[in-house]
Structure formats: structure tokens, C-alpha cells
N, C-alpha and C positions, 0 to 999 in steps of 0.2 A: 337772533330774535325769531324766525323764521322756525328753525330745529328748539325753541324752546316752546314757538308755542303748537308744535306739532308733538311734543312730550315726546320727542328724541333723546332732548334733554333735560336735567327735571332743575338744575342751578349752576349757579357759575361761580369761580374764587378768584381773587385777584390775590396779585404779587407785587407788595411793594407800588402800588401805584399811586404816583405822585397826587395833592390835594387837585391840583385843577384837572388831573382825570374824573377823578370822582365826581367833582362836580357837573362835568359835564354829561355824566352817564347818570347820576341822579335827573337832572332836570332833563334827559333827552330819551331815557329809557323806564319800562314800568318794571325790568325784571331788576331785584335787589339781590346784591350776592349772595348768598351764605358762606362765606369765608373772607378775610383778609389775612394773609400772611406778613409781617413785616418786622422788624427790627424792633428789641425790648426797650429801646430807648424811649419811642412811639408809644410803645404799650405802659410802660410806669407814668407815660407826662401826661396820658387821657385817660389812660382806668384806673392808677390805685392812686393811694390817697398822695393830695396836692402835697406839693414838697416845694417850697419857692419857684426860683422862677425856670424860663422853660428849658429844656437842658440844649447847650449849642448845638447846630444842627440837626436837630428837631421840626421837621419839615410844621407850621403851623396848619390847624383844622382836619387834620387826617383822623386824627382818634375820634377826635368830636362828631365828626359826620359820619363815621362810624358806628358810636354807641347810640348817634338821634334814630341811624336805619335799623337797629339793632344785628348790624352785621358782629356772627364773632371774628374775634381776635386772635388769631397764631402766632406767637413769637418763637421768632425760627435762630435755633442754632443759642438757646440760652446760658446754659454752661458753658461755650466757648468765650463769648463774648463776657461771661463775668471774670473769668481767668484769666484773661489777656489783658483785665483790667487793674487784675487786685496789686499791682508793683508802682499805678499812675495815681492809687491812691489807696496806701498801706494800711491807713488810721481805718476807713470806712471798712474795707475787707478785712479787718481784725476785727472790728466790732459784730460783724458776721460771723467770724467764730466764737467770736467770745458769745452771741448770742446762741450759735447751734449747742455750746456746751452749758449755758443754765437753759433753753428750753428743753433738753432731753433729761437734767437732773430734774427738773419741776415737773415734767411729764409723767417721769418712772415713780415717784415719788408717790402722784395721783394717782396710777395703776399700774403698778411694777410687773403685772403679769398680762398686760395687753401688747398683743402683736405687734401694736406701732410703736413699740420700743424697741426698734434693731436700728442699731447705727455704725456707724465707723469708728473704728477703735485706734487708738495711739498710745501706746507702752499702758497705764494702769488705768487711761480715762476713756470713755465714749461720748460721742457728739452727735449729734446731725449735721452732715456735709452745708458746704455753702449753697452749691448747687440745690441741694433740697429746700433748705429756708428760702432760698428763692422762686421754685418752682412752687413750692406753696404761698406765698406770696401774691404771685399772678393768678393761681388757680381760685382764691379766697376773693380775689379781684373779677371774675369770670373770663379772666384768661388765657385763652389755652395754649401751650406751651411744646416745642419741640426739643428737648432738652441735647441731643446727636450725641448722644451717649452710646456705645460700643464695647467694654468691659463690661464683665457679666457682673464685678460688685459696683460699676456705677447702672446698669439696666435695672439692677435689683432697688438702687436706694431709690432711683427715678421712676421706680413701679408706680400707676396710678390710684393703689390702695397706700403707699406710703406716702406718696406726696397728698393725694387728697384727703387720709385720715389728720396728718398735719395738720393741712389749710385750716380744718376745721377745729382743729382746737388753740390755735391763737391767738391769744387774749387782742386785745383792742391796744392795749401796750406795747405788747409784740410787734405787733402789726404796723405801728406808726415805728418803731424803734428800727425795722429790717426796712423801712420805707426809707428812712432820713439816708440809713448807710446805703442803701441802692443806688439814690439820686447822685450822691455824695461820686460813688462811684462810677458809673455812669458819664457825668458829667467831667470827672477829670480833678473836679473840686474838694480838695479832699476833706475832712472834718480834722480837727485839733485834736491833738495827743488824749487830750484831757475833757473831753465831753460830756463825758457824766453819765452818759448811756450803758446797757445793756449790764446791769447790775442783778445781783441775786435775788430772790424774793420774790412773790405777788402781789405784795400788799400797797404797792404806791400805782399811780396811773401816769399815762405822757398827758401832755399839756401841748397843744400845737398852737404857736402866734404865726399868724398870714397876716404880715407889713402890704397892708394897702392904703400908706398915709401919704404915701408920694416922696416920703424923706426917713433918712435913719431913723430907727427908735429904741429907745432905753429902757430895759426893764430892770422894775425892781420889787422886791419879793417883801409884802406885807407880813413881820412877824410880830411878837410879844416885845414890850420894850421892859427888859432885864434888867437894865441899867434903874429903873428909878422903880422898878417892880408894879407898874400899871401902866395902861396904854399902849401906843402901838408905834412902832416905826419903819423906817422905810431902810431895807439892808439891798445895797449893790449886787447885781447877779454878774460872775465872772465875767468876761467875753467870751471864753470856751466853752463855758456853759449858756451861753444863750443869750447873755443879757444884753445884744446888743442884734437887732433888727437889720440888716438893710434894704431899701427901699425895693416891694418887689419880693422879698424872700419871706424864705421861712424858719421859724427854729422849731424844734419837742427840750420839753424841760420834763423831768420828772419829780411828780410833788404828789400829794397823797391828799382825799377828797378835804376842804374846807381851807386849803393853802390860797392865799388871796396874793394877786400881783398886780401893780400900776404901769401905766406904761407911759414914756416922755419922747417928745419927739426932739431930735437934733438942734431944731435953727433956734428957737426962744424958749426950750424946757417946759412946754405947754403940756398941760394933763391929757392927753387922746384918750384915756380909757382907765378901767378896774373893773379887776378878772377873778372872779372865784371859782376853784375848781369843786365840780357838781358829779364827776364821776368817780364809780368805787376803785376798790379793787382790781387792776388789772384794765381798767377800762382807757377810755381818751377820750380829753376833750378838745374843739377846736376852738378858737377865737381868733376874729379877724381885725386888726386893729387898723381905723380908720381916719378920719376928721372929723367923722360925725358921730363918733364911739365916744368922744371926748364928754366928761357930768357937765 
């Protein structure tokens, strides 16, 4: 305190420091860090978008009291920790590639002769690395990211013009789609074979359900009723696709703007809610399905 406020020294960063440090240096000191360095598990469950519930050990209030101080966020050592991940949950880390290979088709496609199309190549195809959709990810989230990269073609893909030219162009779809397989990963929990995610195209958007009814919930997808050719009915959503809530979680469905979904909860098949999706192309929407969401 003393060397700061003699402007010896002009801020200070913390490493990893537990929530009841923070707290205590909050309410006991006036200087606020400029930095936290910690674990990307910390950094997806407080800065990018909610993804169910909190991933296990996951220290609680570290991010939060973080982004209220507006201290940034470094996440140290992010490429390792995704790789030492993608065998504890295979489904989620394919669906990261499966997304680095349609977002660099849909990118080149948009500007086939702009610089941020250099990727990693594989016998006839090119991608964007996992590591990059991830590092753009965080950076699209504001933050900041150590990737301990040491080969000169991974320095090169983790460069701050091709990770941050990315972040930025990530549709809202994108975004919730590299989020779901993150958490997915992350957490150990892995997504089902058959999820329905990271498909070709721009033209549909995700759909996010956040279960805060307290108990399972059942969705099901309002379409045209075929069968008698007027009206409307109510059609089953897989369970690998989504259609099924647990209390506390979250799912992304992909449906295209004016797709209408209901949602029932487990113990009496009670109406909680109906959902229209309101975003275009590429975008996301969220819904939080409640007891007081219920008509």
C-alpha cells in the first residue's frame, strides 16, 4: 500500500486467488488489481455465456467479483488444459472441430481473399484449430487468454490478429454452439453422439433454455399439424437433442426465426412456458424457463 501510493508502483495482479481472499482485499483495501490470472474453467462459468450449472470445482463468486471490480481476466495455459480434455469427453471435442471446419468454410466463402483465412490443413481440407475457436471465444467474452503455445505454426494460429480477427466475426450461433462444447468439456460431462449442433449453413440460430423451475423439463417443438392439414401440434424433442431440461441446466437447440417451443415440467406435466424464436440468421436467443413463465 505504502510503494503504491508513493507511485513506486502503479498496480498489482493476482494469481489464482481463492474467493475469500478477494473478499477480504476488496472490503480492506482501496487499490483494485488490474489483472487476475486463473484457470479457464473460472473464466467460461463467470464470463461467457451461462451454460447450466456450475462446472465441478469451480471455486463460487471469483469471476463475479471480478467482472463487478472490472478487474481483467487471464486464462493461463488454455490450450493445454483443452487437450488433456478432449479423450474425458470425445463428443464435445469433435464438435469443436467439426465447428473449426464449417466456420472457415462459411468464412472463406464471405471473403475468400482475406488474411484471416489461414488455417490448419489435413490431406484435402482446412480448419481452424480447437485451440483457436477457443481462444476466440474467451477473447469475444473480454478474456484474455495465455494460450503456452511454443511451435511456430501453433504461435502463428494463436497470433492476436488471427484469434482476435475470429472472435469478431462469430455469429451469435457460433458463439452459444463453441460455448455448449466447452462447458461440455470442461466439466467432464460430455454431450451425446447425436446433438444436433454444429451443422452447415447460416441460416438457422441456437435457442438457449436455462431450467430455473426447480425440477426436470420437457420440451416440445410447436409445428404445422400435417396430418389433418390445419392447426398446430405439439411434436417430442429428442433427448440428445435437447428435449429434455434438468433442473439447474442448460441446453442450445437450433431452429430458424418464428420456430415456437413449449415447455412441461416432470412432476404433473404443468405448462411453465411458450417460446418463440425472435432472432435471424446466425443470431441466439435465450429463455429462462421458470414457475412464473408458466400462461
Amino acid at each position: 500500500k505504502k510503494m503504491y501510493d508513493a507511485k513506486i508502483i502503479h498496480g498489482i495482479g493476482l494469481d489464482s486467488a481463492t474467493a475469500g481472499d478477494l473478499h477480504y482485499l476488496f472490503e480492506h483495501s482501496d487499490i483494485v488489481p488490474l489483472m487476475y490470472r486463473g484457470d479457464i474453467s473460472k473464466a467460461v462459468d463467470g464470463y461467457g455465456r451461462r451454460m447450466g450449472n456450475r462446472m465441478p470445482g469451480v471455486e463460487d463468486g471469483v469471476a463475479s467479483m471480478l467482472k463487478e471490480k472490472g478487474v481483467t481476466y487471464l486464462a493461463n495455459n488454455v490450450a493445454g488444459h483443452i487437450l488433456e480434455r478432449k479423450d474425458t469427453a470425445p463428443n464435445a471435442y469433435a464438435l469443436l472441430q467439426m465447428l473449426g471446419e464449417v466456420i472457415f468454410r462459411a468464412h472463406h466463402q464471405l471473403m475468400p481473399d482475406h488474411n484471416l483465412v489461414t488455417a490448419a490443413r489435413k490431406g484435402s481440407s482446412e480448419y481452424y484449430t480447437v485451440p483457436r475457436l477457443v481462444l476466440s471465444y474467451l477473447i469475444r467474452h473480454g478474456v484474455c487468454a495465455l494460450p503456452h503455445a511454443y511451435k511456430p505454426e501453433h504461435l502463428a494460429d494463436d497470433a492476436p490478429e488471427s484469434v482476435g480477427g475470429l472472435a469478431s466475426l462469430l455469429t451469435e450461433r457460433r458463439v452459444a454452439e463453441i460455448g455448449v462444447a466447452l462447458e461440455a468439456l470442461l466439466s467432464g460431462n460430455d454431450l451425446p453422439e447425436d446433438h444436433g449442433l454444429g451443422g452447415e449453413g447460416e441460416d438457422a440460430s441456437a435457442v438457449v433454455f436455462h431450467n430455473e423451475s426447480g425440477e426436470e423439463v420437457r420440451l416440445v417443438q410447436i409445428v404445422e399439424d400435417s396430418d389433418v392439414g390445419y392447426g398446430e401440434k405439439e411434436e417430442p424433442i429428442p433427448f440428445e437433442k435437447g428435449g429434455y431440461v434438468s433442473a439447474g441446466d442448460s441446453v442450445v437447440i437450433i431452429a430458424k426465426t418464428g420456430d415456437k417451443f413449449s415447455a412441461y415440467g416432470s412432476e404433473n406435466e404443468e405448462k411453465l412456458g411458450s417460446f418463440e424464436v425472435q432472432s435471424t440468421n446466425g443470431g441466439a436467443d435465450d429463455f429462462t424457463i421458470s414457475t412464473s413463465s408458466s400462461e
